[in-house]
Backbone as a ProteinNet text record, in pm:
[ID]
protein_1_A
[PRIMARY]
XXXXXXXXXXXXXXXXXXXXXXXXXXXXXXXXXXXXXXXXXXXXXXXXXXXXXXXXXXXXXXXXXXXXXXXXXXXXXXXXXXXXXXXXXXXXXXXXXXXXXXXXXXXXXXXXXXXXXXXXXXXXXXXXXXXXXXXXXXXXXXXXXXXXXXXXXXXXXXXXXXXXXXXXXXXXXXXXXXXXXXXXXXXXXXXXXXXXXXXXXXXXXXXXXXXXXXXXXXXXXXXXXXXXXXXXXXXXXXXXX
[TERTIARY]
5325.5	5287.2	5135.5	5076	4964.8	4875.4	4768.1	4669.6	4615.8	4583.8	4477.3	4568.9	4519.5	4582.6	4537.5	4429.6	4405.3	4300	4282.9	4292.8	4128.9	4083.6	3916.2	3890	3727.7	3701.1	3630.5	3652.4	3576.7	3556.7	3357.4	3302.9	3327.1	3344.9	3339.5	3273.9	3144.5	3048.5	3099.4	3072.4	3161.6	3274.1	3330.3	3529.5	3560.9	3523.2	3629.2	3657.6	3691.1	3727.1	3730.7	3815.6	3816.8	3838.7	3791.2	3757.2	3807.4	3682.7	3617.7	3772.9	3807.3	3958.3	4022.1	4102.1	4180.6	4173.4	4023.7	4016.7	3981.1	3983.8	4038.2	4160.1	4232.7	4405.8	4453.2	4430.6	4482.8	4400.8	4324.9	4292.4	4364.4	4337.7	4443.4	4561.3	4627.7	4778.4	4766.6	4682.2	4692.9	4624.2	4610.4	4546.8	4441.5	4360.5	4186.8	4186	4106.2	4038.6	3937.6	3917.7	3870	3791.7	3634.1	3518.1	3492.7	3541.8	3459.5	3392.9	3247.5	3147.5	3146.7	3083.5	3050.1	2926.3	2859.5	2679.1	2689.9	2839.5	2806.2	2927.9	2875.5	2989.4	3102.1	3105.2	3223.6	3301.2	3248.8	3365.2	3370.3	3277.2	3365.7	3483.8	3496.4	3596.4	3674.6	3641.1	3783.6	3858.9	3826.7	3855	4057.8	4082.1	4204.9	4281.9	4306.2	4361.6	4478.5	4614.5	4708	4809.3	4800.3	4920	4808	4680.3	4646.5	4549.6	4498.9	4416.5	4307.8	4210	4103.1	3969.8	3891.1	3766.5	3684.8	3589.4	3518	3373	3282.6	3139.2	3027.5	2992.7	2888.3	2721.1	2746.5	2612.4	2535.1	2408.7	2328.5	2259	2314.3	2236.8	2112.5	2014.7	1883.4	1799.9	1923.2	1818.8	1895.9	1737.4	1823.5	1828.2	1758.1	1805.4	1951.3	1979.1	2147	2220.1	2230.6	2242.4	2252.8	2128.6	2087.6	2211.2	2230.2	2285.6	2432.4	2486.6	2644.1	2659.7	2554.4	2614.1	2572.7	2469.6	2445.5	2556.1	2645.3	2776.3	2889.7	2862.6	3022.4	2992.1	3126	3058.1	3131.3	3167.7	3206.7	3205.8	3227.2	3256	3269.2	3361.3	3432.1	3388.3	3421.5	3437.7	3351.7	3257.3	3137.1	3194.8	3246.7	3229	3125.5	3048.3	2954.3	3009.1	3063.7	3139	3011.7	2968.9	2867.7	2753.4	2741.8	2687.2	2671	2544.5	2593.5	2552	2608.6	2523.3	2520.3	2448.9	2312.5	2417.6	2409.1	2500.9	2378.8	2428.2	2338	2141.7	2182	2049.9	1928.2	2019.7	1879.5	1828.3	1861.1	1794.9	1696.3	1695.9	1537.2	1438.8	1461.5	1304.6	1297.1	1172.4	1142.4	1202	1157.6	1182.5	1349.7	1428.8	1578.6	1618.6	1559.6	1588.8	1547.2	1488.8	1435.1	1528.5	1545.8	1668.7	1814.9	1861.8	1975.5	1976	1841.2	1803.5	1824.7	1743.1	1762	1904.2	1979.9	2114.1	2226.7	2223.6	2305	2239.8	2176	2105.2	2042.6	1922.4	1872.5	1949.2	2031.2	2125.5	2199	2287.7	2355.5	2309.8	2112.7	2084.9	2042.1	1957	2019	2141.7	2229.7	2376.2	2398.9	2387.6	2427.4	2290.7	2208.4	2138.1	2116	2161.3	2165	2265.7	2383.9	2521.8	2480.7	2447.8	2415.7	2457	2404.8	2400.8	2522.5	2616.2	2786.4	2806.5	2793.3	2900.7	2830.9	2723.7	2723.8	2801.8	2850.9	2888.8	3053.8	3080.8	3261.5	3246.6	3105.7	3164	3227	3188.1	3278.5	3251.1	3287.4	3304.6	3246.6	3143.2	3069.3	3144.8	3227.1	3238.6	3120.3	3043.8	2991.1	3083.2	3006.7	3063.1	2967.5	3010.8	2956.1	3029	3022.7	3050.4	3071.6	3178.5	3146.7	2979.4	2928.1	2770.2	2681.3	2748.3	2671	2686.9	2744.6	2770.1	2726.7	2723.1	2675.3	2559.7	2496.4	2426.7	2443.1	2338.5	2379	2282.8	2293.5	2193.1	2173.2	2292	2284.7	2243.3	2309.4	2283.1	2207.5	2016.4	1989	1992.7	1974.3	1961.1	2066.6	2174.3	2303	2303.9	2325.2	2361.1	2239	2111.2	2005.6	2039.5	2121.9	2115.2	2245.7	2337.8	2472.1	2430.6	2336.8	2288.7	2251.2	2213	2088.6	2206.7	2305.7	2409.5	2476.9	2489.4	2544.1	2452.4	2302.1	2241.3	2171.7	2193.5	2204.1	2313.5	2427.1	2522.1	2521.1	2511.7	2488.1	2320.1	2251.3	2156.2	2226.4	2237.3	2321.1	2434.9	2487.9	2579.6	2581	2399.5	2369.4	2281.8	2234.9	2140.6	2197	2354.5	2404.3	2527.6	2552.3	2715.6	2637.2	2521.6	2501.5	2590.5	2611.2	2616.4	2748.1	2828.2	2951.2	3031.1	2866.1	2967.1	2975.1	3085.3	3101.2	3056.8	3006.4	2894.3	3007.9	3087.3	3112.1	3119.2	3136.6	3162.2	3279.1	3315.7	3419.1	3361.7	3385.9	3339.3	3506.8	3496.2	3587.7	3563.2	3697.7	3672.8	3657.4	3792.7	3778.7	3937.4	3882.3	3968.9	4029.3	4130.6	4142	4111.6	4003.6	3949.2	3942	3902.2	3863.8	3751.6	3675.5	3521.7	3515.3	3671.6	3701.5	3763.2	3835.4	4002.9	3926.1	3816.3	3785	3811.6	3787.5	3822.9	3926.9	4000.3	4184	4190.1	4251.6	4214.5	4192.2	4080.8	4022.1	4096.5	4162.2	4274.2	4197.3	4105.3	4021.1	3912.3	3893.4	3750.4	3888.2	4025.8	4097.8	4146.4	4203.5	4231.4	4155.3	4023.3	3928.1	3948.4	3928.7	3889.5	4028.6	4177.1	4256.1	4309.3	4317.7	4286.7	4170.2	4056.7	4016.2	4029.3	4159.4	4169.4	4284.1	4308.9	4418.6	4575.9	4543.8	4674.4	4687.6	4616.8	4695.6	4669.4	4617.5	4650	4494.8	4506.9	4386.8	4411.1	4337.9	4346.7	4357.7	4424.3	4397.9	4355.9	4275.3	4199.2	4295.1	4410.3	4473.2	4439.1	4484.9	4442.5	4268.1	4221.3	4086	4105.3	4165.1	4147.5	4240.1	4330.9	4410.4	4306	4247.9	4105.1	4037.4	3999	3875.6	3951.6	4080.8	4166.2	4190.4	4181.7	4206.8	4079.1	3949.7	3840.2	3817	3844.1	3821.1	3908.8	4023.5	4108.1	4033.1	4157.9	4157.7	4173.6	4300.9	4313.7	4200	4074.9	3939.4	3857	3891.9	3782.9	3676.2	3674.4	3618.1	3521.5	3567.6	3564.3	3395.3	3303.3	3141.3	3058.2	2963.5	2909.1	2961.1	3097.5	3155	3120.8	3164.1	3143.7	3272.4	3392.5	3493.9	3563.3	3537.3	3604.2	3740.8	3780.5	3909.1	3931	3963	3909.8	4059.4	4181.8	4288	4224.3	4097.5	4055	3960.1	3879.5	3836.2	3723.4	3651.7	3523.2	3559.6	3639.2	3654.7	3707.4	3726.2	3781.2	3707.9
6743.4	6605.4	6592	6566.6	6521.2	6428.8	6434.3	6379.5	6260.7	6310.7	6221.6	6138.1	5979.9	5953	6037.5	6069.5	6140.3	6269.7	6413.9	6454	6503.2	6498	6529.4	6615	6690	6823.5	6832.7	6964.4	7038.6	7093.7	7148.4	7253.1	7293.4	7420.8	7483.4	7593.3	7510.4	7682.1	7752	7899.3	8000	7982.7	7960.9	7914.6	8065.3	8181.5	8270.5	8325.9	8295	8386.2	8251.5	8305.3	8210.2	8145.7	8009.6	7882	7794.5	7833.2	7789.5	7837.4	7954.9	7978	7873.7	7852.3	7756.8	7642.8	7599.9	7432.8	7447.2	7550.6	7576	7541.1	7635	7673.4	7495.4	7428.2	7302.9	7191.5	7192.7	7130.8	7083.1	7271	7271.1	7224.7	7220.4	7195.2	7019.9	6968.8	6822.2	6789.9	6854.9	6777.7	6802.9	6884.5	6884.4	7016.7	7001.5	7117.1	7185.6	7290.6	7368	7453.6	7497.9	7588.2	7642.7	7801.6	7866.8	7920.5	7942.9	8025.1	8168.4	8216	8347.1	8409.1	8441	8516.5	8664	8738.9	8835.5	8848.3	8946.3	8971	9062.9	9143.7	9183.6	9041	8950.5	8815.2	8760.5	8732.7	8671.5	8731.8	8901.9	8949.7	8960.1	8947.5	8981.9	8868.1	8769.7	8616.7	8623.1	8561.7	8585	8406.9	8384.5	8212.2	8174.4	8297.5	8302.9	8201.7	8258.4	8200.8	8084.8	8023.6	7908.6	7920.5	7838.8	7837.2	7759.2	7828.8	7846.9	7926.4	7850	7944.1	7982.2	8130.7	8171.4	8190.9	8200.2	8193.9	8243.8	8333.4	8357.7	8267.2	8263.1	8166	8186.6	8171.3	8207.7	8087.9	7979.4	7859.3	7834.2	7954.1	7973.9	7964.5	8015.1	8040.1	7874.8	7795	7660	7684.9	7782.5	7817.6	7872.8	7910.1	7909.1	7802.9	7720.1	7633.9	7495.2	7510.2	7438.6	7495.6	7610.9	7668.9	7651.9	7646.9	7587.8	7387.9	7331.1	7243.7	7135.8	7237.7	7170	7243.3	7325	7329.9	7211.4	7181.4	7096.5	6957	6915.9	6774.7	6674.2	6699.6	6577.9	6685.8	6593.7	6630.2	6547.6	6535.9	6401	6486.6	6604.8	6654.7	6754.8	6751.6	6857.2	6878.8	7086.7	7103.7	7202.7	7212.9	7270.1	7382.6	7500.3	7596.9	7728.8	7736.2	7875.6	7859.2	8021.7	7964.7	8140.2	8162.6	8256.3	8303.9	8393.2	8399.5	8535.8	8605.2	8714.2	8755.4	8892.6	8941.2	9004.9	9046.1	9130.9	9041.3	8952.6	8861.4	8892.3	8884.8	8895.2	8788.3	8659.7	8538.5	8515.8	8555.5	8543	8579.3	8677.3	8734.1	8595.8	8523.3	8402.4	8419.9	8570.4	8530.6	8564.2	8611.5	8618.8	8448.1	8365.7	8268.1	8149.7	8197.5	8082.8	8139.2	8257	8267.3	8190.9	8212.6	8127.8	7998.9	7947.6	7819.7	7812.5	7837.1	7836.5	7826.4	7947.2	7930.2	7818.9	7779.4	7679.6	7567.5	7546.2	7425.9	7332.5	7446.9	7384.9	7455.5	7531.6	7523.5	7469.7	7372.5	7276	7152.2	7134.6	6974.3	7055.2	7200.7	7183.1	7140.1	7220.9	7151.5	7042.2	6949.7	6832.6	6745.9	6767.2	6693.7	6735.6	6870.8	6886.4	6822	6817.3	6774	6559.3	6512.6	6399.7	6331	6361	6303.4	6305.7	6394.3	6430.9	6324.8	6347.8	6209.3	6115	6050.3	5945.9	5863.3	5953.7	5884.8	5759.5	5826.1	5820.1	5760.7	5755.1	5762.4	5921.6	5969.9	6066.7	6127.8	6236.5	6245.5	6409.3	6430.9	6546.9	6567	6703	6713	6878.4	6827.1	6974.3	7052.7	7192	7253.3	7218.5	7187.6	7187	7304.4	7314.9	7399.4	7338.6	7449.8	7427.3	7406.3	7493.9	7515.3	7421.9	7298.1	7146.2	7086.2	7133.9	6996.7	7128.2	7257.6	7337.1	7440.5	7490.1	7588.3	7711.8	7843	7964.6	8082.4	8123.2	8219.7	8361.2	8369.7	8478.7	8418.6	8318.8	8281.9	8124.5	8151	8043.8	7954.9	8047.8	7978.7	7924.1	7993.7	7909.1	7816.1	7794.1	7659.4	7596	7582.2	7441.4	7449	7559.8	7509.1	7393.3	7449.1	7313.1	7210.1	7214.5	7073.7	6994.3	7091.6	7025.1	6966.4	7024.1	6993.8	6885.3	6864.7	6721.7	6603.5	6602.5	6525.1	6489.1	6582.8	6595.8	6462.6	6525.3	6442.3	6260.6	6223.3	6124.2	6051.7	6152.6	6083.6	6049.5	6140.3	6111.9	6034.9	5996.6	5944.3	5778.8	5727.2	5629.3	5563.1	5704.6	5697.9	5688.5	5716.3	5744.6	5652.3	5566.2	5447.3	5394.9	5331.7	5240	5306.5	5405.9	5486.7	5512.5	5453.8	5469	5648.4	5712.3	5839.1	5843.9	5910	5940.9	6048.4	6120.6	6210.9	6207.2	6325.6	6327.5	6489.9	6536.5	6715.7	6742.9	6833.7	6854.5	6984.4	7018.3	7107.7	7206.2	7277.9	7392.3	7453.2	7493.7	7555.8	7725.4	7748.3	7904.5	7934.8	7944.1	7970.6	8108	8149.5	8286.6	8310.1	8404.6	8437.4	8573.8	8650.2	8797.7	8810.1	8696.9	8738.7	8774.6	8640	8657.2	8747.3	8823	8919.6	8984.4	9076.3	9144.2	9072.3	8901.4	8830.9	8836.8	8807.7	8792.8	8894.4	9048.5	9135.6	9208	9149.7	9177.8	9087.4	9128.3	9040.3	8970	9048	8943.4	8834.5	8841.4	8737.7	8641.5	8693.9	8579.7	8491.3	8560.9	8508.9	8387.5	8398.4	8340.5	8212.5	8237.1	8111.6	8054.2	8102.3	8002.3	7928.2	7997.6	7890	7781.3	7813.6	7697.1	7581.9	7575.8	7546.6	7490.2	7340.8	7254.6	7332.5	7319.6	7327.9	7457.5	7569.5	7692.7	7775.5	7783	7901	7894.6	8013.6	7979.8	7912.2	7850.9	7778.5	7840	7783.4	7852.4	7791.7	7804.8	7793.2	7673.2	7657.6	7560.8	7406.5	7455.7	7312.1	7275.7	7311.7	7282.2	7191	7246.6	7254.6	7115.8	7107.7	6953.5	6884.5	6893.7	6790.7	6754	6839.4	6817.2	6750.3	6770.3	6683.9	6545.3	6542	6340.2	6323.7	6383.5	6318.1	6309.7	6400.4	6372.4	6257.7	6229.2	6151.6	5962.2	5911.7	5747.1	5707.5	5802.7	5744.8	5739.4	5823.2	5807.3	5733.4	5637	5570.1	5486.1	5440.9	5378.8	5457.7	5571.3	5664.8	5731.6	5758.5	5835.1	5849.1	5953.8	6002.1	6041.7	6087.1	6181.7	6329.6	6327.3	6497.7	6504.8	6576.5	6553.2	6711.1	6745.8	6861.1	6896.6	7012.9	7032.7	7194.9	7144.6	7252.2	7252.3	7187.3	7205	7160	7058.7	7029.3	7091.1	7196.9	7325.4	7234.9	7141.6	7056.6	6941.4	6941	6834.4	6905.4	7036.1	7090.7	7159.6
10193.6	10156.5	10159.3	10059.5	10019.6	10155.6	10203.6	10250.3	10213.9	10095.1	9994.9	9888.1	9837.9	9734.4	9634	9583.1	9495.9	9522.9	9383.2	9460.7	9475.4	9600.9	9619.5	9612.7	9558.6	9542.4	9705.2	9777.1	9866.6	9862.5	9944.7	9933.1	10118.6	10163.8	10230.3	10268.6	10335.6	10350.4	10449	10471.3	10549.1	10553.2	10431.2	10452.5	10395.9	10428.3	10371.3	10483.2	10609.2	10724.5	10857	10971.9	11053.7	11053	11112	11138.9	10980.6	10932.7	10773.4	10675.7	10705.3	10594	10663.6	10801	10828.1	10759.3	10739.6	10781.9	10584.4	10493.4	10316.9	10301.8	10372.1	10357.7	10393.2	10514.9	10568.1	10394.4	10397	10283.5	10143.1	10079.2	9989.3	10025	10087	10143.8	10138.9	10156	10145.9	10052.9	9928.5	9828.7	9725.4	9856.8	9777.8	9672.4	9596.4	9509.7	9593.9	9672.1	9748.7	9715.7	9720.7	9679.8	9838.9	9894.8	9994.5	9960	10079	10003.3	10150.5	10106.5	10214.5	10182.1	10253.2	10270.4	10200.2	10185.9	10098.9	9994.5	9907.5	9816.6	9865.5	9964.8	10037	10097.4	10146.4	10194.7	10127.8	9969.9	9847.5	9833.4	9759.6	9725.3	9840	9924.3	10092.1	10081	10041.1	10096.3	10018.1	10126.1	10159.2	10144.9	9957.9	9994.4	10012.4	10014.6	10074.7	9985.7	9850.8	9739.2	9689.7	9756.4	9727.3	9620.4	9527.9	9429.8	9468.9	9563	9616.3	9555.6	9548	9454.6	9530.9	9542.7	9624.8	9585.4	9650.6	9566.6	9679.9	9633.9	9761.5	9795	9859.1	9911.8	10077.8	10036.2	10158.2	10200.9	10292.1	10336.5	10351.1	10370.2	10375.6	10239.2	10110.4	9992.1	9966.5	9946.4	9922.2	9714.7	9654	9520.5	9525.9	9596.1	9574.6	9576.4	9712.2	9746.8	9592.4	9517.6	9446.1	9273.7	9295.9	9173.4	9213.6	9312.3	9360.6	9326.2	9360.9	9381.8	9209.6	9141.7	9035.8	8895.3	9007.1	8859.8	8934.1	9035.5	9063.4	8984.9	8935.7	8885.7	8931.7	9064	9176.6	9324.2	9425.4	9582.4	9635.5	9719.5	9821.5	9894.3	9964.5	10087.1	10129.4	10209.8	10251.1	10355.1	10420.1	10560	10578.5	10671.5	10685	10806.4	10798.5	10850.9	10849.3	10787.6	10775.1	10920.1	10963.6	11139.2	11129.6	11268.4	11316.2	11443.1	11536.9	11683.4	11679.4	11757.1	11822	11955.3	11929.5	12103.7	12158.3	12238.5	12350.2	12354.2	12368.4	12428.6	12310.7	12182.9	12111.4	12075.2	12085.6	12041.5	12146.2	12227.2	12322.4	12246.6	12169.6	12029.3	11988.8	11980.7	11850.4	11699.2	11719.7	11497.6	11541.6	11633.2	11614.4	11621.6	11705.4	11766.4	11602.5	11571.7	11458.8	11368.3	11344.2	11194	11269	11370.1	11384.4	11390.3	11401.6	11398.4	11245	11166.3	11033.9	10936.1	11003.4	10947.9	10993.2	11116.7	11208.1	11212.7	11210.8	11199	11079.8	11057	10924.7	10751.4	10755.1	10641.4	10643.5	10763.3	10776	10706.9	10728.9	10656.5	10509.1	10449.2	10316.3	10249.8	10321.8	10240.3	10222.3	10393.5	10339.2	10224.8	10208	10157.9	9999.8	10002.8	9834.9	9768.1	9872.1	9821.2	9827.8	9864.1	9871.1	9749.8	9626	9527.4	9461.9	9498.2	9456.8	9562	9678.9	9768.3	9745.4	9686.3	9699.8	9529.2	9469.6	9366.3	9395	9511.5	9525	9678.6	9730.2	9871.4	9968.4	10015.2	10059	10231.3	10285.6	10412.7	10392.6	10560.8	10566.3	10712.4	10755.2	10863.8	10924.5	11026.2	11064.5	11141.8	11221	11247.7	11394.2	11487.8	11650.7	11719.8	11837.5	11995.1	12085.7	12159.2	12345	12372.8	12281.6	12314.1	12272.1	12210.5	12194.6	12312.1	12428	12551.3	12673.8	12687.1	12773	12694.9	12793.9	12776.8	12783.2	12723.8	12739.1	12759	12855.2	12872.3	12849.7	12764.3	12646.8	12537.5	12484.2	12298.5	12300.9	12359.4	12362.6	12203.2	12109.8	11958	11913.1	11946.9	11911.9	12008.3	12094.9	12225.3	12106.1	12144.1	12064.7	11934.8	11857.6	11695.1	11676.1	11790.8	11778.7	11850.2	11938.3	11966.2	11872.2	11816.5	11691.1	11599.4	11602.7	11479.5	11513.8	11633.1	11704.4	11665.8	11718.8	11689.4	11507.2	11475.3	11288	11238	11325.6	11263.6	11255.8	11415.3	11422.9	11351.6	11305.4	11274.1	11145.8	11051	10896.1	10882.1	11018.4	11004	11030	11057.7	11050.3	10925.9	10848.2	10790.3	10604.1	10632	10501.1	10536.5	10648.3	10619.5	10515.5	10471.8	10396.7	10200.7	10244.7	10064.6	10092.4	10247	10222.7	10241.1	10280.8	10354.9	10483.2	10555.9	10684.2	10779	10802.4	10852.8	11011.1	11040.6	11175.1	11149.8	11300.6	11358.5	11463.9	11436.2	11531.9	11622	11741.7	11853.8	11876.8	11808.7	11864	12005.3	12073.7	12200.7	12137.4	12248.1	12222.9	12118.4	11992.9	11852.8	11862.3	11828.5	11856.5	11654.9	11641.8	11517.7	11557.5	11369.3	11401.4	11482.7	11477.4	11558.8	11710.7	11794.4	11912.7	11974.2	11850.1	11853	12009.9	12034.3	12152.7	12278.4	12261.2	12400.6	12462.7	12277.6	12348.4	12392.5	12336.9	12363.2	12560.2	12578.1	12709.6	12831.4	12868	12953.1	13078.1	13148.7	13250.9	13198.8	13060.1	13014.6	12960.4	12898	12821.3	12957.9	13086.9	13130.6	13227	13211.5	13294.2	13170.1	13051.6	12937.3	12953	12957.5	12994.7	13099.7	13222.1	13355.3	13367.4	13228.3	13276.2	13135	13067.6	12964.2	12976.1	12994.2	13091	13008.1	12840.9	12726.6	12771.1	12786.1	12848.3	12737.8	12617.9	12536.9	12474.9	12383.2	12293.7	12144	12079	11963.7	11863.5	11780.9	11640.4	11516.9	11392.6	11316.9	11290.3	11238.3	11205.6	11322.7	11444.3	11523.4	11465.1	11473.9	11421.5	11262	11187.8	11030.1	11042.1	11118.7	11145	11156.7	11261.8	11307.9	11207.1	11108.7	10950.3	10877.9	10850.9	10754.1	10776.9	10906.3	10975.3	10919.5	10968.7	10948.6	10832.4	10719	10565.5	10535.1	10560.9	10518.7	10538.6	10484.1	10448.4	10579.5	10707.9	10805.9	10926.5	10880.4	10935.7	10882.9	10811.1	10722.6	10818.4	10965.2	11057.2	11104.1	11114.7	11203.9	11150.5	11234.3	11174.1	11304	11261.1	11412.6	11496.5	11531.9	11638.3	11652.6	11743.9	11756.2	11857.5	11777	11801.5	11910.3	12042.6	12076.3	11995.4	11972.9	11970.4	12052.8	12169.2	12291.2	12354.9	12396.2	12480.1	12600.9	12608.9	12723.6	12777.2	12716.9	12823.6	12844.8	12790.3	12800.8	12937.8	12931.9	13052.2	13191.5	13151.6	13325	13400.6
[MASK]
+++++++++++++++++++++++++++++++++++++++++++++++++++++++++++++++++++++++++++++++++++++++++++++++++++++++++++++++++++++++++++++++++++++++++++++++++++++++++++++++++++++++++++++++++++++++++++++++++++++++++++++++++++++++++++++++++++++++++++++++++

């Protein structure tokens, strides 16, 4: 059953894997016309839409000429998610120039997108959901660039999301906990780090791309029409225990 009365186009940056495929796949399924993008041409062609008629397109949030060549072929968009992100292991965002490119990609390719796309939602009205963290409400002393780039994405939101009700779009983010994705597969995997993340995780399990991709679909929808500036956990609690 359909979502939407009618049916809206969405763009999905980093929707060919994870998170970003879930919250494609939940989409299509209620309605929308769906565009994922991915940073290379191996996760264009990998991209996996699972019977669905999903279009894929590679894009690099940084080159805002790409950016600019995606959104000047669409000729509508209701629905912006901003899914494309990335984090640094072994303590390399302590380097500045490591720490400023994740800034760059998580942060500030989050406000290219939304602001190239502007002129598509503002024709119809339409809804931008970001992509936040556990690491928007705590800190990290491995991945300082990621923890401040989802801060940054929290406070992004609510700024746009005061700065654009007047044009009638909705500007909110949702905060994933711990998703079980290919990126995490090693956590689950590792039975003393999984088991530490679910004792302290009230629902007991780890999440999956779908609980998330539920969350983006309320907020795109009519039954969020009130609804702007959140930054919405979808954690099983792990933020409050």
């Amino acid at each position: 059953m359909s979502e939407f009365q009618h049916a809206p186009s969405a763009l999905i940056t980093g929707g060919t894997s994870g998170i970003g495929r879930g919250i494609a796949l939940a989409l299509s399924d209620a309605g929308a016309n769906v565009i994922v993008t991915g940073v290379t041409d191996q996760e264009v062609q990998q991209f996996d839409a699972a019977g669905r008629n999903i279009r894929a397109l590679k894009l690099d949030v940084t080159d805002e000429q790409q950016i600019d060549q995606i959104v000047s072929s669409l000729d509508q968009l209701e629905i912006l998610v901003n899914c494309a992100g990335i984090i640094l292991r072994d303590k390399q965002e302590h380097s500045p120039d490591q720490f400023s490119h994740v800034i760059d990609v998580n942060l500030t390719g989050t406000m290219r997108v939304c602001y190239a796309c502007k002129p598509l939602l503002d024709k119809q009205g339409g809804s931008v959901v970001n992509m936040a963290s556990m690491l928007t409400f705590f800190g990290s002393g491995v991945a300082p660039a990621y923890s401040a780039s989802k801060g940054g994405v929290a406070q992004l939101t609510k700024s746009l999301a005061i700065a654009w009700a007047q044009d009638g779009i909705r500007v909110n983010a949702v905060a994933p906990g711990w998703i079980k994705t290919p990126m995490t597969q090693p956590l689950v995997d590792n039975q003393q780090r999984s088991n530490t993340i679910l004792n302290r995780t009230p629902m007991g399990r780890w999440g999956s791309p779908a609980d998330v991709a539920g969350a983006v679909v309320f907020l795109c929808s009519s039954s969020a029409s009130f609804i702007t500036g959140v930054v919405l956990p979808v954690d099983g609690g792990y933020s409050i225990s």
